[in-house]
PAPALUM-532555 format. One record per residue (C-alpha): residue number from 1; chain; x negated, y negated, z. Coordinates in pm, 1 decimal, padded with zeros to 6 digits. Example, Ala and Ser with C-alpha at 12.3 -4.5 7.8 and 13.67 -1.06 7.14 Angstrom:
BEGIN
R   k c       xx       yy       zz
R   1 A -01230.0  00450.0  00780.0
R   2 A -01367.0  00106.0  00714.0
REM end
This chain:
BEGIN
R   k c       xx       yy       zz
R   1 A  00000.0  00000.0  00000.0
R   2 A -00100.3 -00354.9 -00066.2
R   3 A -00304.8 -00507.9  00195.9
R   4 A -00276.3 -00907.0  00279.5
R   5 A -00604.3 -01056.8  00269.2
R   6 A -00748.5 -01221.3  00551.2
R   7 A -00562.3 -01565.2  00584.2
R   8 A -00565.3 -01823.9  00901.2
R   9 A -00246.7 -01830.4  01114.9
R  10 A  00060.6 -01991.5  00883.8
R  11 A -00086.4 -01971.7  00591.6
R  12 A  00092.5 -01763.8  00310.7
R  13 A -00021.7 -01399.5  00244.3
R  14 A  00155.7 -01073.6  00066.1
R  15 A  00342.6 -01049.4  00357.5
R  16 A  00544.4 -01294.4  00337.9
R  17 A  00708.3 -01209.9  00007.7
R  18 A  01082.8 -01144.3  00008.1
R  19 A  01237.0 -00835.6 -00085.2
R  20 A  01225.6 -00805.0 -00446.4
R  21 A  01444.6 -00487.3 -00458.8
R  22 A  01669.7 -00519.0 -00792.9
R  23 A  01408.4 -00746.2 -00954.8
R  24 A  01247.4 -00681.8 -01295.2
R  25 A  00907.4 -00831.5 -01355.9
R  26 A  00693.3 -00832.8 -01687.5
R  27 A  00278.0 -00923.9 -01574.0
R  28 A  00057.8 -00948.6 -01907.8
R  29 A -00273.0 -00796.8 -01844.8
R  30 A -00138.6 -00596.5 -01581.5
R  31 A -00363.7 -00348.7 -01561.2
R  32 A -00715.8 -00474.5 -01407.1
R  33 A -00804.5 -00848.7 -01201.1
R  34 A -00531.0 -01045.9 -01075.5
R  35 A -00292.5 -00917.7 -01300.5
R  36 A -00302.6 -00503.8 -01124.6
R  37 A -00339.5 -00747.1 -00780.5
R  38 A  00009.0 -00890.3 -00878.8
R  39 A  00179.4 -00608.1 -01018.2
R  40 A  00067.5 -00407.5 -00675.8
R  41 A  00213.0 -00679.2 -00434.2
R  42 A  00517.5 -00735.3 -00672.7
R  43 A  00581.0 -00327.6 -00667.9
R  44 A  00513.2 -00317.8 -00289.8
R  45 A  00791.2 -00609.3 -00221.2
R  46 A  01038.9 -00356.8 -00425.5
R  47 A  01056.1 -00471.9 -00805.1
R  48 A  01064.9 -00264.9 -01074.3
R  49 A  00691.8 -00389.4 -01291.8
R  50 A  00630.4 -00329.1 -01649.8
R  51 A  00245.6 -00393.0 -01698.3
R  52 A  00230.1 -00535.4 -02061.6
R  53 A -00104.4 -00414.5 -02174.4
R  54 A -00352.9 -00392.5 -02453.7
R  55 A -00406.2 -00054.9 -02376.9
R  56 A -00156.0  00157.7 -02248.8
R  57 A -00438.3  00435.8 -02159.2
R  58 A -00577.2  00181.9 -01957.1
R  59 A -00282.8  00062.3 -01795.0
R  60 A -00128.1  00436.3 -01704.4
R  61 A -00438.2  00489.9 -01539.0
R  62 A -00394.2  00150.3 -01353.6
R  63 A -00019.5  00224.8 -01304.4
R  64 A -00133.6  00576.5 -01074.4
R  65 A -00269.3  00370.1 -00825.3
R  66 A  00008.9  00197.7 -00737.9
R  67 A  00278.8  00255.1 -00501.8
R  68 A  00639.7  00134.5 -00612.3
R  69 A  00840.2  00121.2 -00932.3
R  70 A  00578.6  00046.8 -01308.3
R  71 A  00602.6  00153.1 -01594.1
R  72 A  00324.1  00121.1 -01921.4
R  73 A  00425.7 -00083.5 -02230.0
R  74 A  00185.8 -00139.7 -02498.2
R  75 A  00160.8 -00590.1 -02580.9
R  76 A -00151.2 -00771.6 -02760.4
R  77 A -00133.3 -01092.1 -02716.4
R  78 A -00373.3 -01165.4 -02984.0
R  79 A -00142.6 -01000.0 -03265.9
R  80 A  00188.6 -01132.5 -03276.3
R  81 A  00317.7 -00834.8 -03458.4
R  82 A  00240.4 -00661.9 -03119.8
R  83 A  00412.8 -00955.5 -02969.7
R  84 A  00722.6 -00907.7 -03158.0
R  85 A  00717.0 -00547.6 -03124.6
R  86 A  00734.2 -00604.9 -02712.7
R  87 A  00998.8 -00816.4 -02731.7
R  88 A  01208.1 -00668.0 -03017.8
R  89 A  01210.7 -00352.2 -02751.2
R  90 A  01299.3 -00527.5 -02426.1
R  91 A  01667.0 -00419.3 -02302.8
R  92 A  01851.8 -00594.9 -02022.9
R  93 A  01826.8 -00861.5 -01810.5
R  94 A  01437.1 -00994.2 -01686.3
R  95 A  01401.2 -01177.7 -01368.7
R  96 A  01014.5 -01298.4 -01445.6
R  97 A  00745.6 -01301.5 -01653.5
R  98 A  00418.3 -01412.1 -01510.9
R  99 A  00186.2 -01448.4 -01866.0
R 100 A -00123.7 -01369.3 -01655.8
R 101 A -00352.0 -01206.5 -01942.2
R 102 A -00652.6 -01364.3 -02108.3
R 103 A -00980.7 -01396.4 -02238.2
R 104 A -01250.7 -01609.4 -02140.0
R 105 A -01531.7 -01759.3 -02290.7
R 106 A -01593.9 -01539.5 -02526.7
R 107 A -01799.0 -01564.6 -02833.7
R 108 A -01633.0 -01719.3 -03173.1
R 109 A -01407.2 -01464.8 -03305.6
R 110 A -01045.9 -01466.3 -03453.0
R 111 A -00720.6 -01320.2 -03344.9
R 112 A -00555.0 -01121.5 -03582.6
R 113 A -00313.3 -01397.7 -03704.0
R 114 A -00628.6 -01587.5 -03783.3
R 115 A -00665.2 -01833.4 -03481.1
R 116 A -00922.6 -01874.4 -03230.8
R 117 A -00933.5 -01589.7 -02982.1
R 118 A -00953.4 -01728.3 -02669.4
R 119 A -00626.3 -02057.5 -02800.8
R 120 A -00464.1 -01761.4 -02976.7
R 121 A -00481.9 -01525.4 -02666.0
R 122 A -00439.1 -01734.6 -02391.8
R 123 A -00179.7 -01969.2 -02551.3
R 124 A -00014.0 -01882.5 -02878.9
R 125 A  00045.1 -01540.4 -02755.5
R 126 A  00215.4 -01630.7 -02437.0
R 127 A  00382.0 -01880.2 -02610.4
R 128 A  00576.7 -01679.0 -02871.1
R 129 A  00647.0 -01421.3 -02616.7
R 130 A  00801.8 -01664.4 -02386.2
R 131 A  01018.9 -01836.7 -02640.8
R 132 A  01112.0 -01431.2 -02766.0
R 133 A  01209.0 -01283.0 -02395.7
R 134 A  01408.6 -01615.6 -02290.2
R 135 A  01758.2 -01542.4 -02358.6
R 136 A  01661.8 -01213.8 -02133.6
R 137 A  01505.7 -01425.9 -01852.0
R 138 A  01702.1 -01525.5 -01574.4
R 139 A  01481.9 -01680.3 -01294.1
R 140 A  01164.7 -01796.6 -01365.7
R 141 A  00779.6 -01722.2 -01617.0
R 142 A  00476.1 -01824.3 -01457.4
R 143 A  00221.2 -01854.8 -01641.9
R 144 A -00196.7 -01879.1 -01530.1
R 145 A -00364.3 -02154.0 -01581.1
R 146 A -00737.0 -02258.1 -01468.2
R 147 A -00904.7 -02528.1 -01306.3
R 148 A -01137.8 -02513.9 -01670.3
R 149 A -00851.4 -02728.2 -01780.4
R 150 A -01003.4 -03017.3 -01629.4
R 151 A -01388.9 -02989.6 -01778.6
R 152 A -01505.9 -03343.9 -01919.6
R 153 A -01575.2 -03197.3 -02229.0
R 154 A -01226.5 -03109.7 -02324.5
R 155 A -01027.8 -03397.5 -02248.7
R 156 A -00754.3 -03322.1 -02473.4
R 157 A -00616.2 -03128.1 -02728.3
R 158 A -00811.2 -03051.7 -03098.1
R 159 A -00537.6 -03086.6 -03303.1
R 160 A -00725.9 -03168.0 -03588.7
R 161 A -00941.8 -02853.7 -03543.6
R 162 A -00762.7 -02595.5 -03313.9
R 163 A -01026.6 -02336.7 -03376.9
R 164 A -01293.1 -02600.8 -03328.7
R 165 A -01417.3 -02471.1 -03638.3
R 166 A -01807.7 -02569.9 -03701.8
R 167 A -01809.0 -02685.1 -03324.7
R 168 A -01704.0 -02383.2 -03103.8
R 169 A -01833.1 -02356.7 -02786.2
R 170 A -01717.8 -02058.2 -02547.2
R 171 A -01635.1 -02307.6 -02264.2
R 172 A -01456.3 -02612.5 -02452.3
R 173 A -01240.6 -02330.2 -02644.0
R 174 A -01145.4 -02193.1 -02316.8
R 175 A -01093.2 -02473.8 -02137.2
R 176 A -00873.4 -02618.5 -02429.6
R 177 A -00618.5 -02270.2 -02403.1
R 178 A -00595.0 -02318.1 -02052.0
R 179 A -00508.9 -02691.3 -02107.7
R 180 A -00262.8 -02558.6 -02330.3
R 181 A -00112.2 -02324.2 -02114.8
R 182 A -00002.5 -02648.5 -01874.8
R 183 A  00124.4 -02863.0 -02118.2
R 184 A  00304.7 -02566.0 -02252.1
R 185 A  00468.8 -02516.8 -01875.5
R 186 A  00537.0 -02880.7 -01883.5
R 187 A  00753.0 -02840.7 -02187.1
R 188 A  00912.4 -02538.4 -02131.7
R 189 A  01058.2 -02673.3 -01808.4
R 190 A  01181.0 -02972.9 -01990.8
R 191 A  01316.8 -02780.7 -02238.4
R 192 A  01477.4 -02552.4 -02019.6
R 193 A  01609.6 -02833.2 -01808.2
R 194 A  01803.8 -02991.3 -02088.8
R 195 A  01914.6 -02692.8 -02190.4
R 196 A  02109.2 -02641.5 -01823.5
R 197 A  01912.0 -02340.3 -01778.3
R 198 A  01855.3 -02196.1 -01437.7
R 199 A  01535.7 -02073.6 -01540.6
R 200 A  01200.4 -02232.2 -01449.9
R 201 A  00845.7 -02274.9 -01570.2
R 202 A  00573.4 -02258.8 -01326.0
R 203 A  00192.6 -02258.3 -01351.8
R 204 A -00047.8 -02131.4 -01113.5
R 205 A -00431.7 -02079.6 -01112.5
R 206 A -00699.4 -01858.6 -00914.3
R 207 A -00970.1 -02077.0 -00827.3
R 208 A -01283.1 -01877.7 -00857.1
R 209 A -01196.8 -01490.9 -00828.5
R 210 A -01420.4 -01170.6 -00904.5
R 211 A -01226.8 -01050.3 -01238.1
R 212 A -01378.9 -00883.5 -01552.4
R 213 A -01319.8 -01242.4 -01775.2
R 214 A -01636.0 -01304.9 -01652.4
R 215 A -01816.5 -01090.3 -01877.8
R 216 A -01914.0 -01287.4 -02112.3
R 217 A -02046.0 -01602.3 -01877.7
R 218 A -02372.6 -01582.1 -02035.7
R 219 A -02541.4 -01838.8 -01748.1
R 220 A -02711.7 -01623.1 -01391.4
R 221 A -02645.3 -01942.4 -01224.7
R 222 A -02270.1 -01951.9 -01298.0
R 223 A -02245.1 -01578.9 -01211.4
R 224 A -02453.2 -01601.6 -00913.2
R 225 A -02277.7 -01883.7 -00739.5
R 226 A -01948.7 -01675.2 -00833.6
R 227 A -02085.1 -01399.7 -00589.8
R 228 A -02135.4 -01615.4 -00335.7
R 229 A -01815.1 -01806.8 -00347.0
R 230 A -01549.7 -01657.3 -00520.5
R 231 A -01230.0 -01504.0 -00341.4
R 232 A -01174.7 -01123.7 -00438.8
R 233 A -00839.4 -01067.8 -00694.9
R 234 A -00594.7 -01036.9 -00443.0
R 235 A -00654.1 -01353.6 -00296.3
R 236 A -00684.8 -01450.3 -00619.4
R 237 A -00353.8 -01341.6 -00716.3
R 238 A -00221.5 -01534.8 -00437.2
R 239 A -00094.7 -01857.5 -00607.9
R 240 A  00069.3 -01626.1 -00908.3
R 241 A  00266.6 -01440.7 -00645.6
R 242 A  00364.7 -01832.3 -00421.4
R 243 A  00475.4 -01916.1 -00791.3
R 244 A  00659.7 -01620.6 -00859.6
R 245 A  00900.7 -01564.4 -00557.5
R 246 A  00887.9 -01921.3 -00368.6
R 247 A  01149.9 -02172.7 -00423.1
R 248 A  00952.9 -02457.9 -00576.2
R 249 A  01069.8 -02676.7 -00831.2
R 250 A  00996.4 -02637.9 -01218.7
R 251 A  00715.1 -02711.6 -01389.0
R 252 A  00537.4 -02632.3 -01029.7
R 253 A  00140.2 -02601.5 -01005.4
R 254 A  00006.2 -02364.0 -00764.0
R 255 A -00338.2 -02305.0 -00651.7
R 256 A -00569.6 -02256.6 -00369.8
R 257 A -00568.4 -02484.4 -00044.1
R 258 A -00937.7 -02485.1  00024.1
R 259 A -01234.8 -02724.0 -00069.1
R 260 A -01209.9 -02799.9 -00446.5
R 261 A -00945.0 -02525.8 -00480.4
R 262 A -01192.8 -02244.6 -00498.8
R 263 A -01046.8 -02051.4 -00244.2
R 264 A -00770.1 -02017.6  00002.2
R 265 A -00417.0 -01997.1  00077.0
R 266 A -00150.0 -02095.4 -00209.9
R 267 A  00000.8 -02447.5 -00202.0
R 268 A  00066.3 -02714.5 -00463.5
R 269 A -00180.1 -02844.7 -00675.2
R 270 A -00248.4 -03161.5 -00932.8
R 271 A -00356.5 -03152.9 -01270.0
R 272 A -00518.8 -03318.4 -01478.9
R 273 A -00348.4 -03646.6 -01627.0
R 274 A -00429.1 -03483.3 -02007.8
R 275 A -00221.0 -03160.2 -01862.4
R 276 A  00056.2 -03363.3 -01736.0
R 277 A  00099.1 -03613.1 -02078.0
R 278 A  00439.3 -03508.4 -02226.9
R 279 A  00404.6 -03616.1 -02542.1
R 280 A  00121.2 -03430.3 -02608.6
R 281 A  00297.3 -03129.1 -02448.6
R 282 A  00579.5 -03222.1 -02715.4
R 283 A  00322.9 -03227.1 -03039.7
R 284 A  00155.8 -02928.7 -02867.6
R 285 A  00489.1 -02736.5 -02848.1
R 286 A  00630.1 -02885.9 -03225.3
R 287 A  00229.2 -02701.5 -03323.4
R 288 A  00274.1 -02388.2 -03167.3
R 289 A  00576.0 -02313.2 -03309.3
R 290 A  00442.8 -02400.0 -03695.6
R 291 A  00191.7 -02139.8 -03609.7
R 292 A  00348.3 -01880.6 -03470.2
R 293 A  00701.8 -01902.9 -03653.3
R 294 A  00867.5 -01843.1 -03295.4
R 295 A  01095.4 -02142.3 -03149.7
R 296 A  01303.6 -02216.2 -02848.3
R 297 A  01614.9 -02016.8 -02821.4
R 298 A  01940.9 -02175.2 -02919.7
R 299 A  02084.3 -02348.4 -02533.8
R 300 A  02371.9 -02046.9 -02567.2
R 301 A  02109.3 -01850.4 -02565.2
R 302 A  01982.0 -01952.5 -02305.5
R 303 A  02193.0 -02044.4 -02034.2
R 304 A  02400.2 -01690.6 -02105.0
R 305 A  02667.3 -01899.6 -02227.0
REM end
């Protein structure tokens, strides 16, 4: 059974989720990192989890060491074939969807569909699956963000060069998906807001947690100061799981409490001003549909009406 990690007095832990009994939950990347953290906690509290995985050998093998309701279902975010295929399949009402997978800093390299892996993983992926399970949501996504999002070397947005094609750099690209994935948030909720929706958008990020997307950090220094200070996943998964069962109002960011919001117990957070413009959150949006041919459900669909 999950364990709560060590937390002072008061502050939020595992334990204090509510009983999710009755509660569906999709977590992307499921299977390893925060994601298996979340899914375990999730399961634990007494909803039913569907890890949404790359690879479903992978994720079964993930799935055994849980204790609760999960079941396997094969999703790559960085083919939206796959993407469609996942959501084409879903049956039945979903409570959330916490859009938890991703890549990070990895070397230039395309998606599938032809965009940059780490903008067409983290973001465009999430995106179009969002906008495809909505009419079946009926509480709340979540999706993970990163404090990367507030780097000085990615203030904004490359909309004239969303692969940063002839400029790529592992950290600006990621740092530019996870800028994405707020502004994204930040439209959704508005979106779902004027629609009447009950549903709600949320963000939430890890501060620095031992996962496997740091593979690829090429620098000793980075990795070595990791060691040192970095929370272990299911602290990390902390915020995602405040996000995911709290009642906090849309369009909520959650992170860590502690010094620089590296580690700690989940409470609100602040962004960035880039990650909290909503026009650009508009273009952004207006963008991501263009590229992925996936919009925002009709309102009907939406509110169930």
């Amino acid at each position: 059974m999950t364990t709560a990690p060590s937390a002072a007095p008061g502050k939020w832990t595992v334990t204090d989720i509510p009983d999710q009994s009755g509660r569906t939950a999709v977590v992307t990347g499921g299977n390893s990192g925060i994601g298996i953290a979340t899914v375990e906690a999730l399961a634990a509290a007494g909803a039913h989890v569907v890890l949404a995985v790359r690879d479903p050998e992978r994720g079964e093998a993930a799935a055994t060491g849980v204790h609760g309701s999960v079941e396997v279902r094969r999703l790559d975010l960085a083919d939206l074939a796959s993407v469609r295929e996942f959501a084409a399949a879903w049956q039945g009402d979903l409570d959330l969807l916490v859009n938890n997978a991703g890549v990070m800093n990895t070397p230039e390299s395309s998606t599938r569909d032809g965009f940059e892996t780490q903008f067409g993983t983290n973001h465009l992926g999430h995106f179009a699956l969002t906008n495809l399970l909505l009419p079946h949501i009926t509480d709340r996504v979540v999706t993970v963000s990163s404090e990367a999002h507030k780097k000085p070397d990615t203030p904004r947005i490359r909309f004239d060069n969303l692969n940063l094609t002839g400029e790529y750099r592992p950290r600006t690209a990621y740092s530019q998906s996870k800028l994405a994935n707020l502004l994204f948030t930040l439209e959704l909720q508005r979106r779902l807001a004027a629609s009447h929706s009950p549903v709600r958008a949320l963000a939430a990020h890890p501060g620095w947690a031992t996962t496997n997307l740091q593979r690829h950090d090429g620098s000793a220094l980075s990795r070595a100061v990791l060691r040192v200070m970095a929370q272990d996943s299911r602290a990390g998964a902390l915020p995602t799981l405040y996000a995911a069962v709290q009642d906090l109002p849309g369009a909520s960011y959650v992170g860590p409490d502690g010094f620089g919001e590296v580690r700690g117990a989940p409470t609100l957070v602040g962004r960035s001003r880039a990650a909290s413009d909503p026009a650009t959150a508009r273009r952004l949006w207006t963008v991501s549909e263009e590229l992925t041919g996936v919009t925002f459900p009709q309102p009907a669909a939406v509110t169930g009406a």
